[in-house]
PLY file of the C-alpha trace (Angstrom):
ply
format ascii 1.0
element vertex 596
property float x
property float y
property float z
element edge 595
property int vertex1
property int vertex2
end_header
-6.04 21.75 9.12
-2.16 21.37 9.12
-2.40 22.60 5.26
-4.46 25.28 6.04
-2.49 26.53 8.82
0.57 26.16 5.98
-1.50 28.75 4.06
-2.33 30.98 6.33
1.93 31.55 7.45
2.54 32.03 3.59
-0.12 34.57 3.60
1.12 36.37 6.45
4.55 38.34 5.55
2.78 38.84 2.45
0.14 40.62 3.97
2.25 42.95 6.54
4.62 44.03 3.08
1.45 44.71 1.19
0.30 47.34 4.58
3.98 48.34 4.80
3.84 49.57 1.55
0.83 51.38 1.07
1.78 52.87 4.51
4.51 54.14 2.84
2.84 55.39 -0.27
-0.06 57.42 1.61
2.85 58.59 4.03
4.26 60.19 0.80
1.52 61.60 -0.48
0.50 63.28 2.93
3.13 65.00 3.20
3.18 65.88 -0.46
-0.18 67.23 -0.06
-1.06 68.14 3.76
2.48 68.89 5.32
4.40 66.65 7.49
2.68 67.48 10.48
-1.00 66.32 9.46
0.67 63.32 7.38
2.36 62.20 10.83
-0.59 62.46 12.80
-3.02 60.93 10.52
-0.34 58.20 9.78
0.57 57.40 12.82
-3.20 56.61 14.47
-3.41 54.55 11.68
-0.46 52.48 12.55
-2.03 51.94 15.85
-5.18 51.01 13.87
-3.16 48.41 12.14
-1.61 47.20 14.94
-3.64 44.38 16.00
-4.58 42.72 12.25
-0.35 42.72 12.28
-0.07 41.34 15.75
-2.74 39.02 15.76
-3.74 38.25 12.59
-5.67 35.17 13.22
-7.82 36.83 16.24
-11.58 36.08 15.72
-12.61 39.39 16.86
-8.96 41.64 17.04
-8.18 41.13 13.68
-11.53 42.12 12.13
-12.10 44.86 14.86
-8.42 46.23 13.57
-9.24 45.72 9.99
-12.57 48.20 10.72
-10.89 50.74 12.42
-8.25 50.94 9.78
-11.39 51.48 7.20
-12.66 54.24 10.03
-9.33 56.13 10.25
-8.98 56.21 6.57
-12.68 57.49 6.26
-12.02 60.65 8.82
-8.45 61.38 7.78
-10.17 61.84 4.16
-12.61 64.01 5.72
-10.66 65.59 8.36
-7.98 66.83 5.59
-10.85 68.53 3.54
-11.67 65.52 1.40
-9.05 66.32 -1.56
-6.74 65.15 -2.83
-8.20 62.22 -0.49
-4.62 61.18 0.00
-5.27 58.56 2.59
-7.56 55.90 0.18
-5.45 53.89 -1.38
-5.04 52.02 2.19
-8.19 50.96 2.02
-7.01 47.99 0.03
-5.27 46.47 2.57
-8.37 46.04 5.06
-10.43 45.04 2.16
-7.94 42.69 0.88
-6.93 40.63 4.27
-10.90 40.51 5.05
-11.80 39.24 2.55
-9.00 36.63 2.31
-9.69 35.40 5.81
-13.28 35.05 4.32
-12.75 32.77 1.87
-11.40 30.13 4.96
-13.42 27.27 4.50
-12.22 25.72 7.84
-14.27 28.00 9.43
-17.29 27.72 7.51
-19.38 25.34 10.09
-18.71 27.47 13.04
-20.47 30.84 14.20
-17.22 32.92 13.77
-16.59 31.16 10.23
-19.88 32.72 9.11
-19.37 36.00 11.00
-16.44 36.61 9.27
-17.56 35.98 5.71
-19.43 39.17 6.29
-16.42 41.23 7.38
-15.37 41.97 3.78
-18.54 43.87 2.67
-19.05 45.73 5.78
-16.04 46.99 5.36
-16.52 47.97 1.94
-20.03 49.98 2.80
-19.01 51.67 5.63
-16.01 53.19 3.51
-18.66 53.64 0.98
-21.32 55.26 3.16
-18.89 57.16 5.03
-17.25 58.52 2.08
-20.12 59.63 0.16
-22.07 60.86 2.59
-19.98 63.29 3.15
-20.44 64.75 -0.27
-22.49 68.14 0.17
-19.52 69.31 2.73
-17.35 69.72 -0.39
-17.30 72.61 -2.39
-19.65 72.44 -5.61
-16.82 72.82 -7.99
-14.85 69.79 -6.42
-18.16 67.43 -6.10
-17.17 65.47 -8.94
-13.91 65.13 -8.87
-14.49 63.90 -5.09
-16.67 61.61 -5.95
-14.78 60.16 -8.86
-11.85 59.56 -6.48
-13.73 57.86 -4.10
-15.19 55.61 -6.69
-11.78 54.55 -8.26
-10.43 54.19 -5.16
-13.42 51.87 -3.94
-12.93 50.09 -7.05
-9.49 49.59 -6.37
-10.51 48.43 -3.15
-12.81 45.59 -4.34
-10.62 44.53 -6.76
-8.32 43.29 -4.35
-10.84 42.22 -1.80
-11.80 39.68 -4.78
-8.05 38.82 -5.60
-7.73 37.73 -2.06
-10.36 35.70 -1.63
-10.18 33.86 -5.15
-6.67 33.05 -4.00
-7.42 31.66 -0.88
-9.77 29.76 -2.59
-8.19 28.43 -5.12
-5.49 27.20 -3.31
-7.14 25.72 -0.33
-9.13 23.97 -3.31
-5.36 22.73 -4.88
-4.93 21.42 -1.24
-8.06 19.53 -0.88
-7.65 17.69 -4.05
-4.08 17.04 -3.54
-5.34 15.54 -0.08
-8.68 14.43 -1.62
-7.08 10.17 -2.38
-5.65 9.96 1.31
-8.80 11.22 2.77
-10.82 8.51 0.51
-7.84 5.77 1.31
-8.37 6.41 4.87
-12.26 6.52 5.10
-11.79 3.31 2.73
-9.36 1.52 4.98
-11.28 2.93 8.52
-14.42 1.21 7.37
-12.69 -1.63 6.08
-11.13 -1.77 9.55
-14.79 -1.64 11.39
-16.35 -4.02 8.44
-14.32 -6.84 9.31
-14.63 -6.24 13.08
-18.11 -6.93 12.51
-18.62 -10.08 9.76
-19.84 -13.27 11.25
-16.87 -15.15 12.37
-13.98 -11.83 11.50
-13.30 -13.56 9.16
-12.15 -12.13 5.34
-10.17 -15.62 4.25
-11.22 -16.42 0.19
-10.10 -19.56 0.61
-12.26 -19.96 2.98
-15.28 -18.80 0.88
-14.43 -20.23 -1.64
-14.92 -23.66 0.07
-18.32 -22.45 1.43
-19.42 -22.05 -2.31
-17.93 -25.23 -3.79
-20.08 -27.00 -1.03
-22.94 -25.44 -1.61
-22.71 -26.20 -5.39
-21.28 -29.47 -4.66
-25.28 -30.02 -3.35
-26.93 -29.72 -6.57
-28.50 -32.83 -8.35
-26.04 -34.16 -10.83
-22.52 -32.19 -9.62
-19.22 -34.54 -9.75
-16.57 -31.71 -9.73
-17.29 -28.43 -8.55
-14.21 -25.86 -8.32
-14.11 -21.55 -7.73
-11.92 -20.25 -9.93
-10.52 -16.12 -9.58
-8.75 -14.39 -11.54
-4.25 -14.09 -11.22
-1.77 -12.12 -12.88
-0.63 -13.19 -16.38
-4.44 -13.50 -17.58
-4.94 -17.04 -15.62
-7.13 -18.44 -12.98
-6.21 -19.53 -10.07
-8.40 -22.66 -7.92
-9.36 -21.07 -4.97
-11.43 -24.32 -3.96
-12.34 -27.76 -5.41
-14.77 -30.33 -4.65
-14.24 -33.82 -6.42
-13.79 -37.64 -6.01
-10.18 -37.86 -7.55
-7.76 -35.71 -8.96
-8.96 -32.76 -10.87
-6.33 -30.83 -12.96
-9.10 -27.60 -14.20
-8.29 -25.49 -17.00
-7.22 -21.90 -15.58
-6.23 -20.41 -18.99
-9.88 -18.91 -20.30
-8.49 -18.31 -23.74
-8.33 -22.33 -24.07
-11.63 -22.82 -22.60
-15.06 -21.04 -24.54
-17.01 -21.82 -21.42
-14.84 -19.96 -18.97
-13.70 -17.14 -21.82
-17.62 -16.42 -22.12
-18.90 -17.12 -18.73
-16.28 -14.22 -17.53
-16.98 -11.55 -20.22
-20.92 -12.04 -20.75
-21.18 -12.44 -16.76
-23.94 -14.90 -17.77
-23.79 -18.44 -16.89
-22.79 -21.20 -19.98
-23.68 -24.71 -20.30
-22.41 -27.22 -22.28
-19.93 -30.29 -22.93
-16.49 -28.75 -23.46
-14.40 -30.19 -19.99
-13.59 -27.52 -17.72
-10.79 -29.69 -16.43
-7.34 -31.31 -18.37
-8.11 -34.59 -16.75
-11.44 -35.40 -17.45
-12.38 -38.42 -19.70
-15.50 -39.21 -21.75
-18.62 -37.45 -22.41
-19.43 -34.59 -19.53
-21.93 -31.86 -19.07
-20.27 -28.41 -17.62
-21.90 -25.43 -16.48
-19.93 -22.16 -15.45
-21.56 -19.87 -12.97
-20.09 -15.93 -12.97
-19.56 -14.65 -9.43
-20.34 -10.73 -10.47
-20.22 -7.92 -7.99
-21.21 -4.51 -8.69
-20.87 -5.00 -12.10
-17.45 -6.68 -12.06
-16.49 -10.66 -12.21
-14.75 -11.83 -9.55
-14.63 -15.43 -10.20
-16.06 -18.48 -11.78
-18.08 -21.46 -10.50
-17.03 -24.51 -13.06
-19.18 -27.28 -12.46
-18.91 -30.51 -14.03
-21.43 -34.03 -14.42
-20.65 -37.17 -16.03
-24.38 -37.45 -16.99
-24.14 -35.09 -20.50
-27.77 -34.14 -20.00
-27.57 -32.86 -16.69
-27.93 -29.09 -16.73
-31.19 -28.06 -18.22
-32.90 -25.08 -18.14
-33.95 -25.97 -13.91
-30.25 -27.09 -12.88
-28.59 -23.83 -14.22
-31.56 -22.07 -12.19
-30.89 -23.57 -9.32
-27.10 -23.36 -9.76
-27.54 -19.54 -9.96
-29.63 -19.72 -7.07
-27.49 -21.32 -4.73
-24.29 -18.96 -5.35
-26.58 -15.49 -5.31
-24.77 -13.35 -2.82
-21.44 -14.95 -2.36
-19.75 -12.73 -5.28
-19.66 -9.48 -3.12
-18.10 -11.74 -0.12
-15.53 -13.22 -2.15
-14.67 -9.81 -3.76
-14.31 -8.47 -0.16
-12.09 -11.25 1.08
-9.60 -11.06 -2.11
-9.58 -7.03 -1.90
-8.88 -6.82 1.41
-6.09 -9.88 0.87
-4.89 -8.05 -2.29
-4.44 -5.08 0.04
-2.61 -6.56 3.10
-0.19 -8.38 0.49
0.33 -5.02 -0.76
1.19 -3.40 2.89
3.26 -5.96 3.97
5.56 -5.90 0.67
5.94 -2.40 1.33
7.25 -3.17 4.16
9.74 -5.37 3.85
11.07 -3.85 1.16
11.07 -0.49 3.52
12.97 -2.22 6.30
15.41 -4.04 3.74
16.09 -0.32 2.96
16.48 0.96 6.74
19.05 -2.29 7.01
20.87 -1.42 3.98
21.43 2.19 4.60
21.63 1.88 8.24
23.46 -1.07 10.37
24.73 -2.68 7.70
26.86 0.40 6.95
27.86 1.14 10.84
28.93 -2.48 10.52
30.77 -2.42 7.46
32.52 0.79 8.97
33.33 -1.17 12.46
35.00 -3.58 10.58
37.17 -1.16 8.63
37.98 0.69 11.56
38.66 -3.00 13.50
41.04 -3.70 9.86
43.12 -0.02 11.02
43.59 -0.77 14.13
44.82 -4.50 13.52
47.63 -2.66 11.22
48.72 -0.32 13.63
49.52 -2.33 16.14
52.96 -3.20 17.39
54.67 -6.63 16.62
54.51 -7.91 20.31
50.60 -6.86 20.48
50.32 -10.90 19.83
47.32 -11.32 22.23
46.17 -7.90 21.43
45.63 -9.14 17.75
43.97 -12.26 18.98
41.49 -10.11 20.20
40.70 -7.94 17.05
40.97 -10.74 14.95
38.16 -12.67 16.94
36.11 -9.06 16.80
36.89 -8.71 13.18
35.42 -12.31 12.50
32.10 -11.87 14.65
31.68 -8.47 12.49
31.99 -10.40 9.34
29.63 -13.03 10.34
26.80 -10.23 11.38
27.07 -8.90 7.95
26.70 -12.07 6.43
23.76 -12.50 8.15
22.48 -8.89 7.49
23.12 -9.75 3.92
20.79 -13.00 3.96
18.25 -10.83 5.80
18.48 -8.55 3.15
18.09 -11.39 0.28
14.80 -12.65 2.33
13.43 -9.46 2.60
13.72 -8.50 -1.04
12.94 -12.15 -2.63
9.49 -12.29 -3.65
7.34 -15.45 -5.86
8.04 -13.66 -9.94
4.77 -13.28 -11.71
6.29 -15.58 -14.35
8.80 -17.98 -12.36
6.85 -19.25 -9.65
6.26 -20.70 -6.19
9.00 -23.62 -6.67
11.69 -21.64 -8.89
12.01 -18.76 -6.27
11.94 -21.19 -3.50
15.07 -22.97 -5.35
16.59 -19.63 -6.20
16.56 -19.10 -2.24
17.66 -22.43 -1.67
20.63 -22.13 -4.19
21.80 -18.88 -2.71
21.57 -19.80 0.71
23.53 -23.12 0.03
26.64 -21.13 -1.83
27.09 -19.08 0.63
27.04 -21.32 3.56
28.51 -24.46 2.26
25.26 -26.81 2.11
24.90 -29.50 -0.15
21.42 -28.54 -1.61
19.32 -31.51 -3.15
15.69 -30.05 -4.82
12.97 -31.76 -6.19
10.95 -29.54 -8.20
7.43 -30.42 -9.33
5.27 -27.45 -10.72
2.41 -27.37 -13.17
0.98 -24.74 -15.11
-1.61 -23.81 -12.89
-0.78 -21.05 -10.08
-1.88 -20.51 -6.29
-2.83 -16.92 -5.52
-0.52 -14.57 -5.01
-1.04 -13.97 -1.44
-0.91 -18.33 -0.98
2.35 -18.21 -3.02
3.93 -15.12 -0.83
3.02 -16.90 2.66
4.77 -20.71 1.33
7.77 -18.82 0.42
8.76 -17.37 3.57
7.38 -20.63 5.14
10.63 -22.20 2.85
12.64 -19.36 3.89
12.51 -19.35 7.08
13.10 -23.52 7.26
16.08 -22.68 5.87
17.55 -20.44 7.49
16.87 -22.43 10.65
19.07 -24.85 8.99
21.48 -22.74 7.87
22.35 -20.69 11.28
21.42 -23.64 14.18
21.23 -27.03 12.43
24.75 -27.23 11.60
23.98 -28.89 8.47
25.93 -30.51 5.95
23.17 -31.48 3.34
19.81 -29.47 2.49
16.77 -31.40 0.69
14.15 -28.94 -0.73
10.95 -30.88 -1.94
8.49 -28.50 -3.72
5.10 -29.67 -5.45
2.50 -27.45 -6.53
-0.71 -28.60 -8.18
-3.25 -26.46 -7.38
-5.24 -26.58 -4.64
-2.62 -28.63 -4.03
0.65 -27.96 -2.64
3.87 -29.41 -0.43
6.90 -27.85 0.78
9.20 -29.50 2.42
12.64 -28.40 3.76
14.92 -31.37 5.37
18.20 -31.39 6.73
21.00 -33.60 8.34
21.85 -31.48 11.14
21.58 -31.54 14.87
18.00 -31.79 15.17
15.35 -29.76 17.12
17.49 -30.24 20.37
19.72 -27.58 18.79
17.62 -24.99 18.16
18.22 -21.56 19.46
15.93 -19.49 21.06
15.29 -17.70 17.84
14.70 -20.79 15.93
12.04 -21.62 18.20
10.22 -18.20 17.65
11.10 -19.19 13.79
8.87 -22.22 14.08
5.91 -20.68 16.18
6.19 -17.81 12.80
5.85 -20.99 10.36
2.78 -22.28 12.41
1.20 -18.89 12.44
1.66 -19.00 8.13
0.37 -21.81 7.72
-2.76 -21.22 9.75
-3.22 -18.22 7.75
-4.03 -19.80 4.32
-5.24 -23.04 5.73
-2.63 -25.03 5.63
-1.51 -28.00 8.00
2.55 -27.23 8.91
4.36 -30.35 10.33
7.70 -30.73 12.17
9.69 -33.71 13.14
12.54 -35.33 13.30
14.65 -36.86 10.49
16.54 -40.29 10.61
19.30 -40.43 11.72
19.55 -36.89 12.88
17.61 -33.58 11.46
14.55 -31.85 11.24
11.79 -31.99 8.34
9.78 -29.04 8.26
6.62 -29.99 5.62
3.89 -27.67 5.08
0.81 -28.79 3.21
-2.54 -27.38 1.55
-5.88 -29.59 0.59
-4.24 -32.33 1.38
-7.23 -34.20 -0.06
-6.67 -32.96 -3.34
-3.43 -34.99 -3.57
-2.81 -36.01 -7.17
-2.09 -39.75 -7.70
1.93 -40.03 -7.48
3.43 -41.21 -10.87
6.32 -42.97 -8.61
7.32 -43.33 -5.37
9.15 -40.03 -4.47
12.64 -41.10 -3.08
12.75 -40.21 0.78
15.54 -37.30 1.46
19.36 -39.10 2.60
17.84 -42.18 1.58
19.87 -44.69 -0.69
17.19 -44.10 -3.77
18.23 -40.43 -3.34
21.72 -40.61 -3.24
21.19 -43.20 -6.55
19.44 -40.63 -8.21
22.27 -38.28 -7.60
24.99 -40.11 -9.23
22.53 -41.22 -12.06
21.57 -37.89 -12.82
21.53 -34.66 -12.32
17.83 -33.61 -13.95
15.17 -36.17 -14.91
12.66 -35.43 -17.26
9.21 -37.16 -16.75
6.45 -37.12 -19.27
4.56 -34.44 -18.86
0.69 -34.68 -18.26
-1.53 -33.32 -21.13
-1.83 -29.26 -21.14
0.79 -28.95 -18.95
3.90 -27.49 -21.47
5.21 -25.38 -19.29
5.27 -27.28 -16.47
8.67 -27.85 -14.42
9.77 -30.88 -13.66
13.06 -31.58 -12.14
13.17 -34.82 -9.98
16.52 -34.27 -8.78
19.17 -31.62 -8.52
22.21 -31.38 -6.83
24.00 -28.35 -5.57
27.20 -28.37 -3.71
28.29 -24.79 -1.90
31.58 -23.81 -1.92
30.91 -21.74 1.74
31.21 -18.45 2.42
34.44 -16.51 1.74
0 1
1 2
2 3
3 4
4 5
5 6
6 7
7 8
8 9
9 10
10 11
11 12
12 13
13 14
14 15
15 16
16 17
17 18
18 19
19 20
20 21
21 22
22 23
23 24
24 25
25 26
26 27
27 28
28 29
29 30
30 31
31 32
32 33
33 34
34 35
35 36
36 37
37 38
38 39
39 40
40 41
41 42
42 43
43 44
44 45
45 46
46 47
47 48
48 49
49 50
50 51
51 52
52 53
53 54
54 55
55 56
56 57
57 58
58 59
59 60
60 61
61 62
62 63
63 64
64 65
65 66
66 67
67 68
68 69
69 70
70 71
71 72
72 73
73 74
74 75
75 76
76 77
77 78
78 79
79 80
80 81
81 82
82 83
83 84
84 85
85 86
86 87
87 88
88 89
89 90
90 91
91 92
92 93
93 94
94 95
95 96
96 97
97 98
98 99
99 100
100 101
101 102
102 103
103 104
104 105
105 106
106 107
107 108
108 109
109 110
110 111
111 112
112 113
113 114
114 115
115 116
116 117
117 118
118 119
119 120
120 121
121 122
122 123
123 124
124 125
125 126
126 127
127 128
128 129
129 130
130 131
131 132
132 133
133 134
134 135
135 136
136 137
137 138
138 139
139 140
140 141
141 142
142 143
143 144
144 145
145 146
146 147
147 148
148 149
149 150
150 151
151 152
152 153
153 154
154 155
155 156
156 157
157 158
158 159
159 160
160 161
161 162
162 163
163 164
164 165
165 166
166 167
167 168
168 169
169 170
170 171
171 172
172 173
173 174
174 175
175 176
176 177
177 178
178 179
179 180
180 181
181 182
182 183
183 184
184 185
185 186
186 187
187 188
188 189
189 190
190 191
191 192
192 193
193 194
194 195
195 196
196 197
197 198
198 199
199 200
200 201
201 202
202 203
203 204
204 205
205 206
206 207
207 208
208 209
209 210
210 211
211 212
212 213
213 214
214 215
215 216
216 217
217 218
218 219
219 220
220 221
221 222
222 223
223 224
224 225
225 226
226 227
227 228
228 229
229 230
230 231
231 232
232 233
233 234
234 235
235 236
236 237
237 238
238 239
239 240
240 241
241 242
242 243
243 244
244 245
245 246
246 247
247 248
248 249
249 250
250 251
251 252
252 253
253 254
254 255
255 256
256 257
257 258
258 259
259 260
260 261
261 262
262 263
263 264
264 265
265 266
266 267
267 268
268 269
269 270
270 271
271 272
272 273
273 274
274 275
275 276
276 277
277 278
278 279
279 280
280 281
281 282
282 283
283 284
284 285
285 286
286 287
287 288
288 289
289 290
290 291
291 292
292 293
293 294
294 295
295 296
296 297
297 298
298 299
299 300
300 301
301 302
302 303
303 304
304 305
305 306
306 307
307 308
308 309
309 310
310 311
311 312
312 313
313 314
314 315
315 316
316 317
317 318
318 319
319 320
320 321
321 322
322 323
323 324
324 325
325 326
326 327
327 328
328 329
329 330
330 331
331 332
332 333
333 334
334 335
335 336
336 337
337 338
338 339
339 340
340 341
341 342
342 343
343 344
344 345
345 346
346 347
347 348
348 349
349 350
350 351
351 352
352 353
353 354
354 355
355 356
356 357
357 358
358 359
359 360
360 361
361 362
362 363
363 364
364 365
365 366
366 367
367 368
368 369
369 370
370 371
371 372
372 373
373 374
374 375
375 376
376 377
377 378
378 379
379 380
380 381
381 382
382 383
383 384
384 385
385 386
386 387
387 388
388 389
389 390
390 391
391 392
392 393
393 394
394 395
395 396
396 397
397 398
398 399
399 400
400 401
401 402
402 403
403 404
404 405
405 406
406 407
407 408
408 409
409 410
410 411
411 412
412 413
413 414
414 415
415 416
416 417
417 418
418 419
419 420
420 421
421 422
422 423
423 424
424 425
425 426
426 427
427 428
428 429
429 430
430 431
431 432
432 433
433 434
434 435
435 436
436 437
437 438
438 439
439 440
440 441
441 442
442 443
443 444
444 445
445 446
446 447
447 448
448 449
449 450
450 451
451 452
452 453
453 454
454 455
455 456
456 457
457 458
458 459
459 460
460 461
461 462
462 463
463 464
464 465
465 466
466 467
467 468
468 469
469 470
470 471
471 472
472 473
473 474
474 475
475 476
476 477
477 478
478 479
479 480
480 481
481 482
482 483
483 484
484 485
485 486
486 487
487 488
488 489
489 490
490 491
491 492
492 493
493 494
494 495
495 496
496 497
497 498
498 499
499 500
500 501
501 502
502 503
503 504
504 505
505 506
506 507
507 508
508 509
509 510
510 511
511 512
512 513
513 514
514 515
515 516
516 517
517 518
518 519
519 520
520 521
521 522
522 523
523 524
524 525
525 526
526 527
527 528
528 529
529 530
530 531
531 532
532 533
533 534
534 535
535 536
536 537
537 538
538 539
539 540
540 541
541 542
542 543
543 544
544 545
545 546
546 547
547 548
548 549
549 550
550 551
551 552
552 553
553 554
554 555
555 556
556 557
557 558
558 559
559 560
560 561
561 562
562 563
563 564
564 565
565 566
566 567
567 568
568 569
569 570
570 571
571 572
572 573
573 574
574 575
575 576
576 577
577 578
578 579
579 580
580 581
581 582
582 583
583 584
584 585
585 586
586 587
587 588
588 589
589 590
590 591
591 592
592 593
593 594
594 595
């Protein structure tokens, strides 16, 4: 392990000061004690004892051969010099202390040498012992105890730092594990999440998807008029993952309004009854709400509705439970894993807004400084000279500018409490100040919200229609159409330029990035031209679950447009029942001022 190996270099200059010194200390009292002569001898073989657990301290057999010949030397110096003043055994806690810490390794636990070496530490510690006291009747009778008292306290000594060593290694490689411990379960996590959806029937992990495959299945039951999946969003709301009905249903997505729903999702039982699970329903109906629970946790709601009032007895709510057994733990899969890509990829754009910022768009800012030096340096008669740098100066400015809308795309993201429409318009707004479009919106947004992942993928849908007509339509006027109803939803971008025929190259790839999008959440992306020149980009989801239009929605540069222009500049429709914070704005005009 890269951690480990971390470790073992901190451990190391540790290790050779802690020898070092006690080299030094048993040098001293040698020669205190025995002379310098037998202190150099004796000190010197056991340098070359301690040679190789310096050298090569990580040596599965040098080191702990080393580290036993260093006990060995001690050992016979002791008894060599007469056994007192036993001068030579307070070295023995440097062996005893770099065994044992080399022990405590638990990288090497599963191999043969991992195991060998966890007995290092008390071999070393009996031979000393056996070795040392053995020795005993070869020292005078009078001295016995004091001999063997030193040896003891010396041992002790020993062991003490033998278990220093290894409770440090210990508990720092155990610091290390757990400070590793939630990337190692992330990865395992995200590896099997990787081989998982490999292997499902069809790879696929879409909830929309799902969540249709449910609503048909409950759609089936005897009785069911309006079927709809339901999961939960942020701010405490549902969102409507999938619907099944005739016409038009606008369902209830706040549970706190709706006992049914509020219950359903806390007991994780199902309820039956005839409060409407939908705004829009009329006259006497029978719902039933089914919980989708996996391993213990809801994960969404199957709200079913009949216009017979009687229709969900006892046998119905059976069968309903029946029918969605099993698809909880799928659709908790599909939104996890989609909860975790969203995640990913707004890491990453906001990482590579940050590489822009901090790197090109700075060398570019400093070009054009430098470019703004050299232009006032340069001699009167430098007219073409100038030309030049001025033409240079303006092609810097224009990259930032477009490093600076880059930027703004990168970091804009759908607010929790705004919503899909208001940051498409904020885009919209922004983009059309700074490049000098006239931008006409048409906002229409109810209560209700897509899921976050839906809502992230129609943005930069709008975004990047935009910018196509911003940098290669050549545009004059912008027309920005956004409802969302969900399932329901529309974007459409329009503008007056010079049509698909003037697309660049990387307008082109721009389009094939919008298909790709709209594939991804299952929607239906359409391109084509706008009379009497321009390009309508429209992207649409569950097309069939079109509300009935209130009016005929003025078509963009046509006269009822422009009309509604001059009339006014916001129109305020009556709002359908429930929906008080819905936004609608019918007609808004923006004029740029361009880019300065």
């Amino acid at each position: 392990m890269g951690d480990e190996a971390v470790l073992e270099r901190q451990w190391r200059l540790p290790a050779v000061a802690l020898r070092g010194v006690l080299f030094a200390l048993v040098m001293v009292f040698g020669w205190a004690s025995e002379g310098l002569a037998d202190a150099l001898t004796w000190c010197g073989i056991l340098a070359l004892a301690a040679l190789p657990g310096v050298v090569l301290p990580r040596h599965r057999l040098l080191a702990p051969a080393g580290q036993l010949a260093e006990v060995v030397v001690v050992v016979l110096g002791t008894l060599a010099t007469d056994g007192l003043p036993a001068w030579m055994l307070p070295y023995l806690i440097a062996p005893f202390a770099t065994a044992a810490f080399d022990a405590a390794d638990p990288t090497g636990d599963d191999d043969r040498y991992g195991r060998l070496r966890t007995w290092v530490p008390p071999a070393l510690v009996a031979v000393a012992a056996i070795g040392l006291i053995a020795q005993t009747p070869r020292i005078a009778a009078y001295d016995r105890g004091t001999y063997v008292t030193t040896v003891a306290v010396a041992l002790a000594f020993g062991l003490a730092s033998a278990v220093g060593a290894w409770w440090l290694r210990r508990s720092r490689s155990s610091d290390l594990h757990h400070s590793q411990l939630p990337y190692a379960e992330a990865a395992a996590l995200l590896t099997q999440l990787r081989v998982v959806a490999r292997q499902l029937p069809g790879s696929t992990l879409d909830p929309g998807g799902i969540a249709t495959e449910i609503v048909d299945t409950a759609s089936r039951i005897p009785g069911v008029a309006r079927a709809a999946v339901l999961s939960a969003a942020s701010g405490r709301r549902l969102v409507v993952l999938a619907q099944h009905a005739d016409e038009r249903v606008d369902w209830e997505t706040s549970p706190q309004l709706n006992s049914l729903l509020a219950d359903a999702w806390a007991g994780q039982k199902p309820q039956a009854g005839q409060v409407p699970l939908s705004r829009s329903t009329q006259g006497p109906v029978a719902s039933l709400v089914i919980p989708l629970v996996a391993e213990g946790r809801t994960v969404g709601l199957v709200a079913i509705e009949s216009d017979d009032p009687a229709a969900f007895g006892p046998e119905a709510i059976t069968a309903a439970e029946d029918r969605t057994k099993g698809a909880a733990l799928r659709l908790e899969t599909a939104l996890l894993f989609e909860d975790v890509r969203s995640m990913a990829t707004t890491e990453e754009r906001q990482r590579l807004a940050r590489e822009i910022h901090d790197g090109i768009a700075q060398e570019l800012a400093m070009l054009g400084y430098g470019i703004d030096n050299a232009m006032a340096i340069l001699p009167a008669d430098a007219g073409e000279a100038k030309g030049e740098l001025e033409d240079l100066r303006s092609e810097v400015t224009r990259l930032v500018t477009e490093l600076r809308f880059s930027l703004f795309e990168l970091r804009s993201n759908v607010d929790r409490q705004g919503g899909l429409a208001s940051a498409i318009a904020d885009y919209a707004r922004t983009v059309g100040a700074s490049a000098g479009l006239r931008v006409h919106l048409s906002l229409d947004e109810g209560g209700a919200r897509l899921p976050a992942s839906t809502e992230a993928e129609l943005l930069r849908i709008a975004q990047e229609a935009i910018t196509n007509a911003r940098k290669h339509a050549r545009a004059e006027n912008l027309w920005v159409t956004c409802e969302v109803d969900p399932p329901y939803t529309r974007i459409e971008v329009t503008d007056d330029g010079q049509g698909l025929s003037g697309e660049a190259s990387e307008g082109r790839y721009g389009l094939a990035i919008m298909s790709e999008r709209a594939e991804r959440i299952r929607g239906s992306l359409e391109i084509r031209p706008h009379q009497p020149h321009g390009t309508t980009v429209a992207v649409v989801l569950n097309a069939g679950a079109r509300p009935t239009p209130r009016a005929e929605t003025p078509r963009p540069g046509s006269a009822a447009w422009a009309a509604a222009d001059r009339t006014s500049t916001t129109e305020q429709p009556a709002r359908r029942p429930g929906h008080d914070k819905n936004l609608r704005l019918a007609s808004c005009e923006l004029r740029g001022r361009g880019s300065q």
